[in-house]
BAPAMI-501315 format. One line per field, with one value per residue (C-alpha): x, y, z; residue in one letter. Coordinates in steps of 0.25 Angstrom, whole numbers, plus 2048, in hexadecimal, padded with zeros to 3 digits. Example, Ala and Ser with C-alpha at 12.3 -4.5 7.8 and 13.67 -1.06 7.14 Angstrom:
residues 2
x = c(831|837);
y = c(7EE|7FC);
z = c(81F|81D);
aa = c(a|s);
end
This chain:
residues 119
x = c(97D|98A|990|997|9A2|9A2|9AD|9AB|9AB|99B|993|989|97D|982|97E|970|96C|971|969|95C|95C|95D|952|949|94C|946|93D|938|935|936|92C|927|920|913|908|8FA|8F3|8E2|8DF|8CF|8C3|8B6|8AF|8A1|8A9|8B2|8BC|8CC|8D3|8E3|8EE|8FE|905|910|919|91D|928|927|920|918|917|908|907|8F8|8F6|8F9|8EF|8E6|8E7|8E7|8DB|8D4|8D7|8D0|8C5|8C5|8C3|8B7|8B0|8B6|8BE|8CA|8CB|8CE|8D4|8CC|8CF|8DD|8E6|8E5|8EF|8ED|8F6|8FB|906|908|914|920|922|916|90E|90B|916|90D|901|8F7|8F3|8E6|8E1|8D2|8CD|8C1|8BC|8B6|8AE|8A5|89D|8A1|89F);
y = c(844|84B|853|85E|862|870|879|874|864|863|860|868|85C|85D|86D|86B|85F|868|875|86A|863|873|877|869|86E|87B|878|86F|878|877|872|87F|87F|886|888|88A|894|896|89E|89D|896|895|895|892|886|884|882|88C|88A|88A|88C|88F|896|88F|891|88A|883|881|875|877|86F|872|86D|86A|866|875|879|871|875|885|881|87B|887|892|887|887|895|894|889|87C|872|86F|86D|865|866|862|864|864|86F|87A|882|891|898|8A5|8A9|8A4|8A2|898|88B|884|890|894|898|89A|892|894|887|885|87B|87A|875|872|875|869|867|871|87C|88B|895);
z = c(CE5|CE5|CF3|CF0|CFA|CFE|D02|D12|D0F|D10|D05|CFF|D01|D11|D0F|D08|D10|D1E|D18|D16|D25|D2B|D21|D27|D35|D34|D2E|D38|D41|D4F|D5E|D62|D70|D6E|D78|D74|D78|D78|D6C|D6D|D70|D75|D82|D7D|D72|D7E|D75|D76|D6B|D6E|D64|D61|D55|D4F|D44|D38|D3C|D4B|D4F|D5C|D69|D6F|D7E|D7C|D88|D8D|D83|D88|D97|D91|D89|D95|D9D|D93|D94|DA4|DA3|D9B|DA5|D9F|DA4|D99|D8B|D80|D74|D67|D58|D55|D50|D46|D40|D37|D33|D38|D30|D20|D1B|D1E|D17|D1A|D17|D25|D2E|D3B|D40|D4B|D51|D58|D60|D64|D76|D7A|D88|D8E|D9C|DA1|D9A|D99|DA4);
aa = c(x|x|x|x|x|x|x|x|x|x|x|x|x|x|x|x|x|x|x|x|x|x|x|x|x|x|x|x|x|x|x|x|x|x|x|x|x|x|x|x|x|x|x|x|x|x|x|x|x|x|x|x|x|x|x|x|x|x|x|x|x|x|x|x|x|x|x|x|x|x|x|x|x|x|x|x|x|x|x|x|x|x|x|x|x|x|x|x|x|x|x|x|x|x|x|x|x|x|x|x|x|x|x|x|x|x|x|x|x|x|x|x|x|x|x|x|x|x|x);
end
């Protein structure tokens, strides 16, 4: 492969390969700290559903065990004790568009209430 010099002593590969790191790092997003909130639920299921938005490029750092405590709270409230979470996570998407197609997601998780019965 041939370099060829430009006006200021740099190369026009050091340019192109410059312009692709930048383009990487954007790209790969950045640690956004998100807080779930409760979003739903069921007092007869004992079940609160607690989620985040996020956007396409931001990557989010949950402190789950806060949701936990937030969930088990909405549960104390409704005659439980605490609550745990089951499922995993699922993601739909709110806004279409972006490079992967969907350029912002609500993320929802899914507690169940444990120990004791309802009021």
């Amino acid at each position: 492969m041939a370099l060829v010099a430009c006006k200021d002593g740099m190369s026009k590969y050091f340019w192109f390969r410059a312009g692709v790191v930048a383009a990487l790092a954007c790209l790969s997003g950045c640690a956004v700290q998100t807080t779930m909130v409760p979003t739903g639920g069921s007092r007869a299921d004992g079940t609160v559903e607690m989620s985040y938005e996020i956007g396409e490029f931001e990557h989010a750092k949950i402190d789950l065990a806060q949701a936990a405590k937030d969930a088990a709270r909405r549960c104390q409230a409704w005659g439980y004790s605490d609550a745990e979470p089951f499922g995993g996570q699922k993601s739909q998407c709110l806004r279409s568009g972006g490079m992967s197609g969907c350029s912002r997601k609500f993320v929802s998780m899914q507690f169940q209430c444990i120990g004791g019965a309802p009021k």
